[in-house]
Structures are given as structure tokens and as C-alpha cells.
N, C-alpha and C positions, 0 to 999 in steps of 0.2 A: 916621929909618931904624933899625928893629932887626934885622938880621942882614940877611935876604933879605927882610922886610916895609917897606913905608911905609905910614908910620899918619898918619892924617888926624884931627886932634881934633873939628875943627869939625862933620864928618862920620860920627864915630864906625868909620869903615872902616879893615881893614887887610890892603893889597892887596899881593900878591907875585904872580911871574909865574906865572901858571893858576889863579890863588885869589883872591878877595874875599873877607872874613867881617866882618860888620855887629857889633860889640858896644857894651854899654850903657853908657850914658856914664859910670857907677863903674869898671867894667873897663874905660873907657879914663882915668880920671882915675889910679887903682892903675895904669896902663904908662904914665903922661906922670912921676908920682912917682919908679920905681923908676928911668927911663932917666935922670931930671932926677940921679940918685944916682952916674952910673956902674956902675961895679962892687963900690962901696961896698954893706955891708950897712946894707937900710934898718929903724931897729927898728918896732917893731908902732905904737907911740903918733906915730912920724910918719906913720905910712901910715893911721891912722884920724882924724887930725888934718888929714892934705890930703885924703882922700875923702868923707869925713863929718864936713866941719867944725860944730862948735858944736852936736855930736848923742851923744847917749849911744849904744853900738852895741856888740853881741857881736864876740868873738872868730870867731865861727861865722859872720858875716856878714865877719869880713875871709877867713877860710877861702873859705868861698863865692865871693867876685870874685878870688880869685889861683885857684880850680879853671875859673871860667870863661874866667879869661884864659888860663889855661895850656892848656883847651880848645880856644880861639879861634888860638891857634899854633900846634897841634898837637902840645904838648911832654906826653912819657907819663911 
């Protein structure tokens, strides 16, 4: 549970009451990372280390799945 959402990994859904939103399984492995963290601040190289394990990867692609996650909850 994050805030008013429950997020389903296996499903990639995450449902609050009057919303569904389907997202990709990066943008949900980037919100099982950050919530696994608490409130803690998570740095860059763990958050490209648990989404894109044993892969070389831009900055612009970790950009990328925190703007679609941040899409996917509705935070502006």
C-alpha cells in the first residue's frame, strides 16, 4: 500500500478507489525499490542496479520510469 494506492507486482496494477492504472513492469520494479526504502533517500546506482540489473543504462532512462511513475499516481 502507497498512500491511497495498492500496487500488485505480479500484475503490474495499481488500484485506489475509482482508478486502476496498468504500468510497466520497470515502473513497477522503480515503486517495489523506492517503497522497499521507506523514506529513505534511494541513490541513482541502487535504483539502476535493482531495475536494470547487469545492463548498462542512461540517466534518461532512469528519468524516464520515475516521470512515468510519477504519471501513473498522478503526482505533478
Amino acid at each position: 500500500v502507497i498512500g491511497a494506492w495498492q500496487a500488485t507486482r505480479s500484475t503490474g496494477q495499481l488500484v485506489r478507489p475509482g482508478r486502476a492504472v496498468a504500468v510497466e513492469p520497470k515502473v513497477m520494479d522503480l515503486l517495489w525499490c523506492l517503497t522497499a526504502h521507506g523514506t529513505a533517500v534511494v541513490p541513482r546506482d541502487t535504483l539502476i542496479e535493482t531495475c536494470w540489473p547487469r545492463r548498462v543504462v542512461t540517466d534518461d532512462a532512469l528519468a524516464r520510469t520515475v516521470s512515468k511513475l510519477r504519471q501513473a499516481l498522478g503526482d505533478t
